[in-house]
C-alpha positions as CSV (number, residue, x, y, z in Angstrom):
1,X,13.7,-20.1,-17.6
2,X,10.6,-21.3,-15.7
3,X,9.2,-20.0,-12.5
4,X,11.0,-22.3,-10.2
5,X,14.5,-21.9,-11.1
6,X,13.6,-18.3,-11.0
7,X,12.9,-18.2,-7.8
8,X,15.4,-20.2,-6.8
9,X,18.1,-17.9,-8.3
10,X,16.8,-14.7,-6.6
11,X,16.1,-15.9,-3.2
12,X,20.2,-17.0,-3.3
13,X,21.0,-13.5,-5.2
14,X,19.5,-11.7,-1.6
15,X,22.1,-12.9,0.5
16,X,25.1,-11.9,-1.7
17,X,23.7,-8.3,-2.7
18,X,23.9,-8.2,1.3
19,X,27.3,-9.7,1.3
20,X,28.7,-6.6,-1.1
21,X,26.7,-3.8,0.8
22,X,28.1,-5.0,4.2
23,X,31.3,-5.0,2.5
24,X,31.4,-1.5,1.0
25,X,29.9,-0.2,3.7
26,X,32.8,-1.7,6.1
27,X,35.4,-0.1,3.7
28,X,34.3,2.9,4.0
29,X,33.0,2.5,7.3
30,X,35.2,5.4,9.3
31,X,34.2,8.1,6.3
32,X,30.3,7.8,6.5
33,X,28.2,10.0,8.0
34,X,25.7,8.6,10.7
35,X,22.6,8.6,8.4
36,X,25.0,6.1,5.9
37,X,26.1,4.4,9.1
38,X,22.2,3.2,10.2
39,X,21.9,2.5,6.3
40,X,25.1,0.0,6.5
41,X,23.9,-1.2,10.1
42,X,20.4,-2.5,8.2
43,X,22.1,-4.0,5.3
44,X,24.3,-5.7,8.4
45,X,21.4,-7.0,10.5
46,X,19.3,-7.8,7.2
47,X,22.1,-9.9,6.2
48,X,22.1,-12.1,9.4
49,X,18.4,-12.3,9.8
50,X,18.6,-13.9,6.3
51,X,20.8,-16.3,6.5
52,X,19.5,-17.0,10.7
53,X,16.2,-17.6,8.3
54,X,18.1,-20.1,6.1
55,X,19.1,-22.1,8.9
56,X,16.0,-21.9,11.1
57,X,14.3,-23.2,7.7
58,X,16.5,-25.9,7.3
59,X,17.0,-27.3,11.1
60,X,12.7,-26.8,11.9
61,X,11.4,-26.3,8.5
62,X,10.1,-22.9,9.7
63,X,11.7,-19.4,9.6
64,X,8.4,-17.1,10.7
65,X,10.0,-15.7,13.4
66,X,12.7,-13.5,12.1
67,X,9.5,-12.0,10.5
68,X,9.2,-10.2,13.6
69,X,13.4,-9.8,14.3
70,X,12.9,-7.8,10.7
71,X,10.5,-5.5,11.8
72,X,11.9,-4.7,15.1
73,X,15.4,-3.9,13.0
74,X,13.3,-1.5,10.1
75,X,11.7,0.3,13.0
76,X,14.5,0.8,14.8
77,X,16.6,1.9,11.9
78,X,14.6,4.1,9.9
79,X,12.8,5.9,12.9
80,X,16.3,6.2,14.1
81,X,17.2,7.7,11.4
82,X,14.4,9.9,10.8
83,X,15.2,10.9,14.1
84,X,18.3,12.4,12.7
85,X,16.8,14.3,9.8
86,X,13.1,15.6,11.0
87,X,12.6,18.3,13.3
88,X,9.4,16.2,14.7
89,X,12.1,14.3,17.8
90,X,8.9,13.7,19.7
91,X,7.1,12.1,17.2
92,X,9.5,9.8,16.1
93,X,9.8,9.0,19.7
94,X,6.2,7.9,20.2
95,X,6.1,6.2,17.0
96,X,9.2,4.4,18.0
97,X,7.6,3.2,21.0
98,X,4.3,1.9,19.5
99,X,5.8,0.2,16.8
100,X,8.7,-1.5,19.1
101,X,6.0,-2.4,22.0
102,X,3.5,-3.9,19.0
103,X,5.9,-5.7,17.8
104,X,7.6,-7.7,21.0
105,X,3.7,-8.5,22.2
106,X,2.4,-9.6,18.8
107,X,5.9,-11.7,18.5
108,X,4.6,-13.1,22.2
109,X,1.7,-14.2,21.6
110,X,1.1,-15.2,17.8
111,X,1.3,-18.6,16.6
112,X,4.2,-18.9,14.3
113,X,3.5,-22.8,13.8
114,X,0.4,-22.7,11.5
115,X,1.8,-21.2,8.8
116,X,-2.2,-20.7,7.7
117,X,-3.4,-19.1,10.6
118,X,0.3,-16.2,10.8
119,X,-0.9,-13.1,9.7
120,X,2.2,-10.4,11.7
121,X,0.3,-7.2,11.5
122,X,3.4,-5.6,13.1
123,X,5.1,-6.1,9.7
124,X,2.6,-4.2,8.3
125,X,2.3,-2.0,11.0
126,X,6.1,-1.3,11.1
127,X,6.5,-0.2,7.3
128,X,3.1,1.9,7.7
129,X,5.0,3.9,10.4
130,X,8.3,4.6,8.5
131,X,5.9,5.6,5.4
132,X,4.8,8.1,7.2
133,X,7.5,9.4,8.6
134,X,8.6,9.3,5.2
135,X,6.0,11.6,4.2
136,X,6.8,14.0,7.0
137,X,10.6,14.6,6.0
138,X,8.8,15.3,2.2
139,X,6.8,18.2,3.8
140,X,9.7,19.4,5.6
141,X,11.6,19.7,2.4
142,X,9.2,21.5,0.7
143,X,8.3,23.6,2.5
144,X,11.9,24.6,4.1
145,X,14.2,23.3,1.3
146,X,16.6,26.3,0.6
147,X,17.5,25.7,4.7
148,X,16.8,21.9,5.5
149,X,19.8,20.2,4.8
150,X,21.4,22.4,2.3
151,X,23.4,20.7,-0.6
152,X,21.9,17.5,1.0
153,X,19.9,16.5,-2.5
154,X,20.9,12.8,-1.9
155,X,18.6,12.8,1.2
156,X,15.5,13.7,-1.3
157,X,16.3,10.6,-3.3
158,X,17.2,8.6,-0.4
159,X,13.5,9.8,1.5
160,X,12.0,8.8,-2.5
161,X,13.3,5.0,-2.4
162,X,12.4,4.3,1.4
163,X,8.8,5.7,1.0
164,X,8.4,3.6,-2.3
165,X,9.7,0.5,-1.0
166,X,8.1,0.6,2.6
167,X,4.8,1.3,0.8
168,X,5.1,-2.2,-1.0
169,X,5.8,-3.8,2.0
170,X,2.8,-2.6,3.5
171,X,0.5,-3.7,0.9
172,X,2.1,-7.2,0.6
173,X,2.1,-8.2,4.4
174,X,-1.4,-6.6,5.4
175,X,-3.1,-9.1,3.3
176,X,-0.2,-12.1,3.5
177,X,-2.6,-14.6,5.5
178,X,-5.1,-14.4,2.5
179,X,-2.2,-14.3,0.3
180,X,-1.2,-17.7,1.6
181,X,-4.6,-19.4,1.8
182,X,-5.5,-18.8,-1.9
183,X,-4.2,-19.6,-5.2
184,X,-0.1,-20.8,-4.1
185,X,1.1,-19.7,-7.9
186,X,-0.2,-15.8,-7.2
187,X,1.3,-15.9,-3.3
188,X,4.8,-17.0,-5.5
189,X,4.7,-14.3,-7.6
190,X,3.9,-12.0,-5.3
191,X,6.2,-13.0,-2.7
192,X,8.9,-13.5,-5.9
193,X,8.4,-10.0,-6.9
194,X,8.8,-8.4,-3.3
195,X,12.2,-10.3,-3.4
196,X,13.1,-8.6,-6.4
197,X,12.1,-5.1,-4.7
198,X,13.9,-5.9,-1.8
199,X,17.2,-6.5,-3.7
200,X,16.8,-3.2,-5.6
201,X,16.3,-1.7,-2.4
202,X,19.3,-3.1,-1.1
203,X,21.5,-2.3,-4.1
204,X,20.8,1.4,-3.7
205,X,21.9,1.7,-0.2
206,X,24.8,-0.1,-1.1
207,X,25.0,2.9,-3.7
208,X,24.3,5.1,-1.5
209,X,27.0,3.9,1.6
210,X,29.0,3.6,-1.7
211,X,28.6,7.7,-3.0
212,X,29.0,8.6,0.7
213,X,32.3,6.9,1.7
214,X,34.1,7.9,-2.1
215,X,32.8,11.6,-1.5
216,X,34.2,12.0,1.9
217,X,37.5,10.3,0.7
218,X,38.3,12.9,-1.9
């Protein structure tokens, strides 16, 4: 299998790993808790900024813009629901705000037309935030784990995959205008390869919505 139809088979695979979280997620939807709620309410709005992407790419031949309707769904998700779980409410609150205001005034004024001259540092900015929160809600556990959250393991695994996968976004979109003005096979790969992340990422919240709904059922 070359490159090409590689790519091609995983950019389709995103949609439908969405498809089957959305799904599980609406099953089960009356026994999760609220912190597997905002999960299934990002594999939701990730699912129609995707395909809004695939049809903004096919009717103008560019899709930039839901760059930015990503980022303001991530922020408002994960800060949400770090909202829930840290015992920093005001912190989360101010980060909240900078990330949301960033976002809606880079989304203003940035040209998404030159696809050589877009470089969104709110979807750097955005994942940088969460990452840190992420860290936060770490040091909380350790240093309070026989009280914070007791018998709430999950939530240690759950803080584990968001901190790892945010952290890749980071370092992916900082540098994406230089990624896209140098060598076009590396930018695939790259690009390719934070795809593939993406879709683990999704499949374990759909694990995770999944473990939530069938444990509260029994």
């Amino acid at each position: 299998m070359d490159f090409n139809t590689f790519s091609e088979i995983i950019t389709r695979v995103s949609p439908f790993v969405l498809l089957v979280g959305t799904s599980v997620g609406l099953y089960h939807y009356k026994r999760l808790t609220n912190v597997a709620k905002l999960l299934w309410y990002f594999l939701l709005g990730s699912l129609l900024i995707d395909l809004t992407g695939r049809l903004l790419e096919e009717l103008f031949s560019n899709n930039l813009i839901v760059l930015f309707a990503l980022t303001l769904l991530e922020l408002f998700i994960f800060l949400k629901l770090y909202y829930n779980l840290t015992q920093k409410k005001k912190l989360v609150v101010c980060l909240f705000i900078l990330g949301i205001l960033y976002t809606i005034i880079e989304s203003i004024y940035i040209n998404t037309n030159d696809v050589s001259l877009f470089q969104p540092y709110a979807k750097a900015l955005g994942p940088l935030l969460i990452v840190g929160m992420a860290l936060l809600f770490f040091f909380e556990l350790i240093r309070d784990e026989k009280t914070l959250f007791k018998n709430e393991s999950d939530y240690f695994v759950l803080n584990s995959a968001i901190l790892c996968f945010f952290s890749l976004q980071f370092l992916v979109f900082l540098p994406l205008n230089f990624l896209v003005n140098t060598d076009i096979q590396l930018t695939g790969y790259i690009l390719i390869g934070n795809i593939f992340f993406m879709i683990l990422f999704y499949i374990y919240l759909t694990y995770f919505i999944w473990k939530r709904g069938r444990n509260l059922k029994q």
